[in-house]
KOLZA-741507 format. One record per residue (C-alpha): z, y, x; residue number from 1; residue in three letters. Coordinates in pm, 1 decimal. Layout:
BEGIN
site zz->Z, yy->Y, xx->X, pos->NUM, code->Ala
...
This chain:
BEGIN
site zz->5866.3, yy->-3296.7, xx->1226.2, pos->1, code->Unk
site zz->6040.3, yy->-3346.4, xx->848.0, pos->2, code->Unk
site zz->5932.4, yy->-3081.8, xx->635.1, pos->3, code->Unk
site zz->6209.8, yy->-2955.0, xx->388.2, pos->4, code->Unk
site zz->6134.8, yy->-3006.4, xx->36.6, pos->5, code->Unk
site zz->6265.7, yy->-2678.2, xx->-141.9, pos->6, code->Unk
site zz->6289.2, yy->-2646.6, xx->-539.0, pos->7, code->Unk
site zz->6189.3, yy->-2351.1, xx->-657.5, pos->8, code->Unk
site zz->6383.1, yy->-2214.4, xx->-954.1, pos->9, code->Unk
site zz->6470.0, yy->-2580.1, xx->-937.0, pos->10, code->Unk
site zz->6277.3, yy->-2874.4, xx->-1071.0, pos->11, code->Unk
site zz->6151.4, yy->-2614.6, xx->-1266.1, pos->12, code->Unk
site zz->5791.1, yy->-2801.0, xx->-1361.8, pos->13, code->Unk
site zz->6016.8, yy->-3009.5, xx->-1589.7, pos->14, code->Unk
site zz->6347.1, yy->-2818.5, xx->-1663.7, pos->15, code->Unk
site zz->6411.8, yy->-2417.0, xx->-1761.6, pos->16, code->Unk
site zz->6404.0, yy->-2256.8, xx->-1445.1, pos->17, code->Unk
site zz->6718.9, yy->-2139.7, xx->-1270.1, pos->18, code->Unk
site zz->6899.9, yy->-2302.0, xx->-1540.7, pos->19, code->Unk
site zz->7209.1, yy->-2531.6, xx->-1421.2, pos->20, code->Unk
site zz->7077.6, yy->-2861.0, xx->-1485.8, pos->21, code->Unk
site zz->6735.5, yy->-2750.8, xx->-1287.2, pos->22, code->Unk
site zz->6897.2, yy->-2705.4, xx->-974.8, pos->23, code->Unk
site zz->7107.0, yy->-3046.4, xx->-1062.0, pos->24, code->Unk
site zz->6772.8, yy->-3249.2, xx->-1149.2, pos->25, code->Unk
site zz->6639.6, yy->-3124.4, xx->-791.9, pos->26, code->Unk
site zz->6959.4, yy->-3231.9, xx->-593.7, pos->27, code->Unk
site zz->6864.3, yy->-3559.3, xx->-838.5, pos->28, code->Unk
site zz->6540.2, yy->-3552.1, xx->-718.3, pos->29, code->Unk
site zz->6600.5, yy->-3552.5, xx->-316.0, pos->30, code->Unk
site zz->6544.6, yy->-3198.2, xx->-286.3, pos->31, code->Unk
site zz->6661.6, yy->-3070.8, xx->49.8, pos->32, code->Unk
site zz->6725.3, yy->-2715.2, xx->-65.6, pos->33, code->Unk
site zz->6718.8, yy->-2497.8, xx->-408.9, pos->34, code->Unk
site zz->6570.1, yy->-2142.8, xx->-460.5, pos->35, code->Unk
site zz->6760.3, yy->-1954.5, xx->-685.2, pos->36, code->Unk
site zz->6670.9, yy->-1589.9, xx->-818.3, pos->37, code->Unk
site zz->6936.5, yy->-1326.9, xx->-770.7, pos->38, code->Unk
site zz->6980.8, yy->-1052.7, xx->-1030.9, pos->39, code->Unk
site zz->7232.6, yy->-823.7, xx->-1220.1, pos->40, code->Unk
site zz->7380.7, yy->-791.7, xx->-1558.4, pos->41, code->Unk
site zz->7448.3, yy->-469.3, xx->-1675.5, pos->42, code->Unk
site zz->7853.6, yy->-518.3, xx->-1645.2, pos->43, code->Unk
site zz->7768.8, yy->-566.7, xx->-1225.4, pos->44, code->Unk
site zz->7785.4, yy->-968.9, xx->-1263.7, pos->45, code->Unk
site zz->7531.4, yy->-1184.4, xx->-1025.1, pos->46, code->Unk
site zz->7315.1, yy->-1449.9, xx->-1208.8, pos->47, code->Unk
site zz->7027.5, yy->-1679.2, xx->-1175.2, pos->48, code->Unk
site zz->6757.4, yy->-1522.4, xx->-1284.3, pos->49, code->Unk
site zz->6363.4, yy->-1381.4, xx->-1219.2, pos->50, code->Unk
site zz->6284.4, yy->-1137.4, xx->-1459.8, pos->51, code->Unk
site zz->6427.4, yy->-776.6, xx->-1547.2, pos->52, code->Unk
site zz->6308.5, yy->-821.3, xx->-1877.3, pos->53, code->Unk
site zz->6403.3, yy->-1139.5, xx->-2079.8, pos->54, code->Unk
site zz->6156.3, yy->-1171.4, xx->-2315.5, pos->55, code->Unk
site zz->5957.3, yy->-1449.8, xx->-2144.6, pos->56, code->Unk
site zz->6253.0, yy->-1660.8, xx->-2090.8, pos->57, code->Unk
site zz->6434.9, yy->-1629.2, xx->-2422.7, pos->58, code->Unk
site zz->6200.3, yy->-1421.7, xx->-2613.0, pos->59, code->Unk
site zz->6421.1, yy->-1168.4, xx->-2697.9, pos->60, code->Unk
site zz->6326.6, yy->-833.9, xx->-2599.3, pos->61, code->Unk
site zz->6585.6, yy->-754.5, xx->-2356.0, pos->62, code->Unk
site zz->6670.9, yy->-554.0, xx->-2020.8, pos->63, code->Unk
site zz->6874.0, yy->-759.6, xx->-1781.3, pos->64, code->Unk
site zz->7013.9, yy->-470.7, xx->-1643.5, pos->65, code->Unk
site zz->7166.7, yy->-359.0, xx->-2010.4, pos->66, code->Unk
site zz->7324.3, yy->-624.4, xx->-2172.0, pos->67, code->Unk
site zz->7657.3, yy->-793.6, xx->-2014.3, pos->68, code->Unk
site zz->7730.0, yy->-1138.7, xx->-1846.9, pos->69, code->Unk
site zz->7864.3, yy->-1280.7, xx->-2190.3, pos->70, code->Unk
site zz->7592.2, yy->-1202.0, xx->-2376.3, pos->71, code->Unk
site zz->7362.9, yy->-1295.5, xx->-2114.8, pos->72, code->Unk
site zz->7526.6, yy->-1636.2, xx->-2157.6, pos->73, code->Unk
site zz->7452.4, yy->-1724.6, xx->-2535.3, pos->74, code->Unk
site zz->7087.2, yy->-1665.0, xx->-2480.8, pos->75, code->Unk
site zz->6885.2, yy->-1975.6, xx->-2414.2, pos->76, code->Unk
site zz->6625.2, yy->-2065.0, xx->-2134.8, pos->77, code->Unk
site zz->6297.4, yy->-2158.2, xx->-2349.1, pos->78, code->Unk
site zz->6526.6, yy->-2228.3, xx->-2626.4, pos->79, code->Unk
site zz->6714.1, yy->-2504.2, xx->-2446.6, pos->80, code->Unk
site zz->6961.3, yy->-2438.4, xx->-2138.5, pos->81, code->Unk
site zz->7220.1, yy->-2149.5, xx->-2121.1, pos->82, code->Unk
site zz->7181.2, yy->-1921.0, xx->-1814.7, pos->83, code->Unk
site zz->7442.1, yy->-1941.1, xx->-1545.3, pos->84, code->Unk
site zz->7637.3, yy->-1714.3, xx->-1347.1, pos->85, code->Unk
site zz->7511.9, yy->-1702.8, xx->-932.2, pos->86, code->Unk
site zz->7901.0, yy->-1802.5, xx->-891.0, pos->87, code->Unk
site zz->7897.0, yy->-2073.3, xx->-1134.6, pos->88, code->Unk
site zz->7574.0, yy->-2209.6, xx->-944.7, pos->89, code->Unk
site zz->7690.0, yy->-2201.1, xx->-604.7, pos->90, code->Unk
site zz->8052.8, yy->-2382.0, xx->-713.2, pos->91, code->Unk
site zz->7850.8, yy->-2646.4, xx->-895.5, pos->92, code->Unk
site zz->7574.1, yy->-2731.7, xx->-634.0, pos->93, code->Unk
site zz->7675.5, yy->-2525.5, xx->-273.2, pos->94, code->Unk
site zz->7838.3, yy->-2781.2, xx->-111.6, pos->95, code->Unk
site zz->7559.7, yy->-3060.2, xx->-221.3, pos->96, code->Unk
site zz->7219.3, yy->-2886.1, xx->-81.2, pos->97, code->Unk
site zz->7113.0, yy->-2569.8, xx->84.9, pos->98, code->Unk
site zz->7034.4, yy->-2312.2, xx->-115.6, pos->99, code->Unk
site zz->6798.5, yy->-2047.8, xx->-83.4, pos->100, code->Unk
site zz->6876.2, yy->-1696.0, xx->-229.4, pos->101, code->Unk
site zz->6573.7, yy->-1519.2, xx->-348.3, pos->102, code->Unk
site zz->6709.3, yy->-1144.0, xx->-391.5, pos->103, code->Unk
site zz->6530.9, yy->-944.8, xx->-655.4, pos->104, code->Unk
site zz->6695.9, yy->-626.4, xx->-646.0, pos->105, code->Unk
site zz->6832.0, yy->-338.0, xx->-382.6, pos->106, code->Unk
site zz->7194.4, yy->-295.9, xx->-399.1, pos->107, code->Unk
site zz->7327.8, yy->-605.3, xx->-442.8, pos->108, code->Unk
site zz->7430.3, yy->-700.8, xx->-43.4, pos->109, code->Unk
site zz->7766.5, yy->-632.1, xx->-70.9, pos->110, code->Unk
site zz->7876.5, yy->-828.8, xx->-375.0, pos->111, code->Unk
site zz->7659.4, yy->-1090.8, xx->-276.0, pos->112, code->Unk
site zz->7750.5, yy->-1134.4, xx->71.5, pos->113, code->Unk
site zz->8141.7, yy->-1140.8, xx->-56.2, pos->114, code->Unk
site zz->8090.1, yy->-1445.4, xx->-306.9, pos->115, code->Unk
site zz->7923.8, yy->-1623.9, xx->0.2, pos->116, code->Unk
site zz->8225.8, yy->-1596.0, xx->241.6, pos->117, code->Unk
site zz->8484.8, yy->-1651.8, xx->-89.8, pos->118, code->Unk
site zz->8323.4, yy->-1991.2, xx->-153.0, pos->119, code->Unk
site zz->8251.1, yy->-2024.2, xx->224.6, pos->120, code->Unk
site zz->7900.9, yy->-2135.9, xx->214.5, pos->121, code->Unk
site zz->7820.0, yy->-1885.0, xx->492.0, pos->122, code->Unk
site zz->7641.0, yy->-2190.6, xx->656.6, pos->123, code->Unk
site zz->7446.0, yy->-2318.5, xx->386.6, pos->124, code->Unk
site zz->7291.1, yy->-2002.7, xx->235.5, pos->125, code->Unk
site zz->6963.6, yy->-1839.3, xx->304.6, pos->126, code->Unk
site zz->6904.4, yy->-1521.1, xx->212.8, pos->127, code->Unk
site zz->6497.5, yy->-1381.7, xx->108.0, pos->128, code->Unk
site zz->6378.9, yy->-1109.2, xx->-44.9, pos->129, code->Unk
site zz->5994.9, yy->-962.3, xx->-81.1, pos->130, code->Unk
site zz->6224.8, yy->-657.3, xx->2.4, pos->131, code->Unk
site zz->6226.5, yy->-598.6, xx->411.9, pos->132, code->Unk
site zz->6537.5, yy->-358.5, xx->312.0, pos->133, code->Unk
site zz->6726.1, yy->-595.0, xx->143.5, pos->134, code->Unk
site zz->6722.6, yy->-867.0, xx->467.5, pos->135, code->Unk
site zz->6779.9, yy->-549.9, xx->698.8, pos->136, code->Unk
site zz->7094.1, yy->-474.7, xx->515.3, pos->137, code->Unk
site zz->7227.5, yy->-858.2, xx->511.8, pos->138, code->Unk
site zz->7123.1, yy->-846.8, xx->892.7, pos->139, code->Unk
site zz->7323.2, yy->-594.2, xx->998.3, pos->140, code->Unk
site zz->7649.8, yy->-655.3, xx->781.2, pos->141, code->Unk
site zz->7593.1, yy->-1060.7, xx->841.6, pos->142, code->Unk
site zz->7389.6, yy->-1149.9, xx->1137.2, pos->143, code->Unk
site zz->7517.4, yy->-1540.6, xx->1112.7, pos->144, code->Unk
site zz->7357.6, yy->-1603.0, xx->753.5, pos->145, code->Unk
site zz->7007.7, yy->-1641.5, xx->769.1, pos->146, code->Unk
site zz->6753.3, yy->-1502.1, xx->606.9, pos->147, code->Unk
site zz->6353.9, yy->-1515.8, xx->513.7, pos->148, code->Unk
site zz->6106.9, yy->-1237.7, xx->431.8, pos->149, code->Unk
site zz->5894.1, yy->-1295.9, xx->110.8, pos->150, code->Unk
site zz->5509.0, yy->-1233.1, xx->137.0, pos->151, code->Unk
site zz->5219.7, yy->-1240.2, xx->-24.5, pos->152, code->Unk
site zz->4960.4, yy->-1288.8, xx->-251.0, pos->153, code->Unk
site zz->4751.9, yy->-1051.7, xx->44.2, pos->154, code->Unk
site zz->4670.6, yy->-834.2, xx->-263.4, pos->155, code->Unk
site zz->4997.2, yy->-673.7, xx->-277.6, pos->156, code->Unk
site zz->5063.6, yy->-628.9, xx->97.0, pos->157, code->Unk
site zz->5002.8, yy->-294.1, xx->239.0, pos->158, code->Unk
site zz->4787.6, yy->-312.6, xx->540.9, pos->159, code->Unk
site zz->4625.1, yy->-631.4, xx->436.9, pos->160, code->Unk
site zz->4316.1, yy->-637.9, xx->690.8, pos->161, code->Unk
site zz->4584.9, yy->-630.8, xx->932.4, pos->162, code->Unk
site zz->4838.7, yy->-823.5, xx->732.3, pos->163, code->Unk
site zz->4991.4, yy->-1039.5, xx->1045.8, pos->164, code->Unk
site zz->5054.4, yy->-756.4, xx->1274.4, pos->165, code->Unk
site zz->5228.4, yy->-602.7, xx->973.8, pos->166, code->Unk
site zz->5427.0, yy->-889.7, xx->903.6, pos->167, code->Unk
site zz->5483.0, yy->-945.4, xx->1212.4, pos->168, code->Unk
site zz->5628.0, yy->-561.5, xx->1307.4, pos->169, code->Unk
site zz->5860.4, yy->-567.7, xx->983.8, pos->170, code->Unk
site zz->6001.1, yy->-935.6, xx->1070.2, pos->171, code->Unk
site zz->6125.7, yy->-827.7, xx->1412.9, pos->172, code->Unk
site zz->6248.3, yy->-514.9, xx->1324.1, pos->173, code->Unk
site zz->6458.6, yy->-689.3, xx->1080.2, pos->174, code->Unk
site zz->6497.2, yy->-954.9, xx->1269.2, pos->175, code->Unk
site zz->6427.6, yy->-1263.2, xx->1007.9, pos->176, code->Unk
site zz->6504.3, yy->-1608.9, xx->1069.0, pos->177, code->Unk
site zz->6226.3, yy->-1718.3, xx->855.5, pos->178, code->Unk
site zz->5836.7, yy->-1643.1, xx->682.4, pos->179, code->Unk
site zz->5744.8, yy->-1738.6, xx->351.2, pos->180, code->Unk
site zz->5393.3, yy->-1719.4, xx->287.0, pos->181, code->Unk
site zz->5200.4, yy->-1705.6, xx->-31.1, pos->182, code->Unk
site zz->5007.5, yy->-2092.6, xx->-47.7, pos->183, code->Unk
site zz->4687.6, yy->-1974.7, xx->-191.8, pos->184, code->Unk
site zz->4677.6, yy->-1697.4, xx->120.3, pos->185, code->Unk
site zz->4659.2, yy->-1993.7, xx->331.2, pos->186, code->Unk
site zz->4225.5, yy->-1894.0, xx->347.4, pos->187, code->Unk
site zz->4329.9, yy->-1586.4, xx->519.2, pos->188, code->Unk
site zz->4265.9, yy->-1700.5, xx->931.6, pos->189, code->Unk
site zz->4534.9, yy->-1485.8, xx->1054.3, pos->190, code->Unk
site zz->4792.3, yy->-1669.3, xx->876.1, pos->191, code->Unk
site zz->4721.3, yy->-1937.5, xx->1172.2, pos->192, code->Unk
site zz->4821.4, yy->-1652.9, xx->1423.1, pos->193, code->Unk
site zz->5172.8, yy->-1634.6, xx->1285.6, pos->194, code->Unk
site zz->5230.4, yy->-1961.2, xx->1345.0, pos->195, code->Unk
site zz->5117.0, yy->-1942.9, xx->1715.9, pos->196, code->Unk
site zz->5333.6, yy->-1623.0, xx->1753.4, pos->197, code->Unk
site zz->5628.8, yy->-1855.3, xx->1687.4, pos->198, code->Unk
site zz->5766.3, yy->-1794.7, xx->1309.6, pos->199, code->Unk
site zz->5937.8, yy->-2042.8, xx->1138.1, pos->200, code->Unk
site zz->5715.0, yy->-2051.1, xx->838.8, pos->201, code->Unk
site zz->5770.1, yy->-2210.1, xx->521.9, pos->202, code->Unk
site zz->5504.5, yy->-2219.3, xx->209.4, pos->203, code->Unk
site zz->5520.3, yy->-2121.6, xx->-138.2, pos->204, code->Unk
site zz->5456.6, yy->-2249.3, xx->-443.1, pos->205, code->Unk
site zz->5284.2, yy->-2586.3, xx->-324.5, pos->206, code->Unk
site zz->5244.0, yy->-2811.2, xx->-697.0, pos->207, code->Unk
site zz->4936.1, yy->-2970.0, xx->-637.3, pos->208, code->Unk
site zz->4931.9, yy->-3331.7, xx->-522.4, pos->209, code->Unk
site zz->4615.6, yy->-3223.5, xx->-242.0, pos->210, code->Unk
site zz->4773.9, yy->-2877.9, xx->-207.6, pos->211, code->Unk
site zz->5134.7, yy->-3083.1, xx->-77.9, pos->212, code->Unk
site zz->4966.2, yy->-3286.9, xx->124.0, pos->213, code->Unk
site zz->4740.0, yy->-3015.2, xx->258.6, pos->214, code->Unk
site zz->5091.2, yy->-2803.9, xx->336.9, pos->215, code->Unk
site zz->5244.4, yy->-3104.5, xx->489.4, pos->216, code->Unk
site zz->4988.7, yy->-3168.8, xx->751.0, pos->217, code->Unk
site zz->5078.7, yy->-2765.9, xx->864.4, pos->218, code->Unk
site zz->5394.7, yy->-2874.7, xx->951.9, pos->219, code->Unk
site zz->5589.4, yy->-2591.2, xx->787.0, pos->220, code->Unk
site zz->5946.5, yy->-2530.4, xx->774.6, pos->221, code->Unk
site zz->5941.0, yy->-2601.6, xx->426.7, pos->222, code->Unk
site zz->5734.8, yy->-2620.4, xx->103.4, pos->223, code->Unk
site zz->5908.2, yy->-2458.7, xx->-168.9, pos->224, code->Unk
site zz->5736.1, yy->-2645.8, xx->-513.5, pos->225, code->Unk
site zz->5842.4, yy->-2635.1, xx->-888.2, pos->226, code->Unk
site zz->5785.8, yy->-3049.5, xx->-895.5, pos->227, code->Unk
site zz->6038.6, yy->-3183.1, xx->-596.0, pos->228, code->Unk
site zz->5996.3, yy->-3528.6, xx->-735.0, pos->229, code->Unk
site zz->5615.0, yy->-3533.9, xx->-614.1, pos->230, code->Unk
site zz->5688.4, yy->-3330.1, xx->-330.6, pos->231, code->Unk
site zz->5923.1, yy->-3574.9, xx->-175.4, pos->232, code->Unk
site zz->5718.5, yy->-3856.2, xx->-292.8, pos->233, code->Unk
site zz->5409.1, yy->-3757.6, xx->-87.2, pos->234, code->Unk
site zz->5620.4, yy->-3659.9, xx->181.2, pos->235, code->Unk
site zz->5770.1, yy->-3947.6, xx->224.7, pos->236, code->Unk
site zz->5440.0, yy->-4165.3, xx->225.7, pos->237, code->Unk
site zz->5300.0, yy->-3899.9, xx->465.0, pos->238, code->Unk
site zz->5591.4, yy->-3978.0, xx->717.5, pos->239, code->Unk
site zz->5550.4, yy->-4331.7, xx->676.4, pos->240, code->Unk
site zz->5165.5, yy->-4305.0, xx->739.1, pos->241, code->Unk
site zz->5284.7, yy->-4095.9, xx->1079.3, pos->242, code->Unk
site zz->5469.8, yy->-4360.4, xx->1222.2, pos->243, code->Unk
């Protein structure tokens, strides 16, 4: 089995994350997919980004949610790369790799789901969210685009003695293609029940050369990494060392 290599926030180890040339350095780097975070200016626009408040990224003291898409714009990512658009993105880099959308907010389906089937990438999109909501709502208006339910750390879950049964009732009632599990959860036992249950699990965020190799030899869907470069390095001496 290949195991996807999937760039979170890009090649984001080396590059501002969820900046434009990130996501270009991973398609660079033999990525297989990109993980892009999905939020929402306060004029309604889509962009790439993780945080509701900017001041870790740009170290201004700002709300996402009240300043507008061109102002967003003339900030800087750790003082280097302009933040993009979630359209600009997806024209830039859809048709090159698979992207995975990692939704951070409630209410953005609709628009979302629109700019998807405008550019047509309706086949190359998955959608994820920590959210169970947010994948029951792209379910149900677009059963064709897949999607993955976010979990972990364990410490956050409700019901975490019973964490797989819980996981496991809130991914079939809404019906997700896809797990992605928390790396460092990976010393929780049940975690191995999942996988005989069936899910298509993929692991997140795997940096460490021993860790990699480690979530390689699970035979994941994916392992979604901020350093692609290594990522596909190892894995492609680990499938030479299979054959």
């Amino acid at each position: 089995m290949q195991v996807k290599i999937c760039a979170h926030r890009g090649a984001s180890c080396r590059y501002p994350e969820n900046s434009l040339k990130a996501f270009t350095k991973a398609i660079e780097q033999k990525a297989d997919s990109i993980e892009v975070d999905v939020r929402r200016t306060g004029d309604g626009h889509l962009v790439a980004c993780h945080d509701f408040n900017l001041s870790r990224l740009t170290g201004r003291h700002l709300r996402l949610s009240e300043i507008s898409l061109a102002e967003f714009q003339k900030l800087r990512i750790n003082g280097l790369e302009p933040p993009s658009s979630l359209e600009e993105i997806l024209v830039r880099v859809g048709k090159r790799v698979e992207i995975i959308l990692d939704v951070k907010e409630c209410g953005l389906e609709n628009k979302l789901l629109k700019l998807i089937y405008d550019l047509s990438l309706e086949n190359r999109i998955i959608i994820s969210s920590f959210d169970p909501r947010i994948i029951a709502t792209t379910r149900e208006k677009s059963p064709e685009i897949k999607t993955a339910l976010i979990a972990g750390p364990l410490s956050i879950l409700p019901l975490a003695i019973k964490v797989c049964f819980y996981l496991r009732k809130v991914t079939d009632y809404i019906k997700a293609d896809y797990l992605h599990l928390f790396y460092a959860d990976l010393l929780y036992p049940g975690y191995v029940t999942l996988k005989k249950w069936g899910y298509k699990i993929s692991y997140w965020t795997v940096d460490r050369p021993k860790d990699i190799k480690n979530a390689l030899s699970l035979e994941p869907e994916s392992i979604i990494t901020n350093r692609p470069d290594l990522a596909r390095k190892i894995a492609n001496r680990y499938i030479k060392a299979d054959l």
